[in-house]
N, C-alpha and C positions, 0 to 999 in steps of 0.2 A: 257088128263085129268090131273090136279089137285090133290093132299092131301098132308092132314099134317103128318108129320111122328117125330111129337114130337119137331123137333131141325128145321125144315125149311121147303120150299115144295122142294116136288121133281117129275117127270113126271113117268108117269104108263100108259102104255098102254094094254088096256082092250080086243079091238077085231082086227082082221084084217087089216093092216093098211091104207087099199084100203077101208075099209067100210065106209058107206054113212047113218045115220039113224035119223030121224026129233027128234032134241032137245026138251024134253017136261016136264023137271024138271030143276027145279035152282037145285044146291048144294050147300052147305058151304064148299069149301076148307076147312079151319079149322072148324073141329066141333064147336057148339054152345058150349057145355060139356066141350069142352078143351081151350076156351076163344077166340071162333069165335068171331068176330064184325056181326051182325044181317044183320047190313045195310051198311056194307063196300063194294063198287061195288067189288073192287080188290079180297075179299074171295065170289063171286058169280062164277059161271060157268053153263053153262047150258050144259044139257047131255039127251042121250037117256035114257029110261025106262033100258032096260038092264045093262050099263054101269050103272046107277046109283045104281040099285040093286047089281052090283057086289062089286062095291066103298062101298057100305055102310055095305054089309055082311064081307067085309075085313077089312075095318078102321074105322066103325063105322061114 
């Protein structure tokens, strides 16, 4: 996983590194708020439900 952390990206890993779980959310690497591009593939990622709840309760 992906995010922005103000000055560039950097990697974050959320669960187990052996874990396996159907991607069922796009993200915005860079928030929309923080001058994400909407339709930039490069700030897209897709994630699980969990992973994306956690990305978003920590970085918004």
């Amino acid at each position: 996983m992906r995010y922005w952390d103000g000055q560039g990206y950097e990697v974050a890993a959320l669960g187990p590194p052996d874990a396996v779980a159907a991607a069922k959310h796009v993200d915005h690497v860079r928030p929309l708020n923080q001058g994400g591009n909407k339709f930039d593939g490069s700030n897209l990622q897709s994630l699980c439900h969990s992973c994306h709840s956690k990305k978003t309760a920590k970085w918004g």
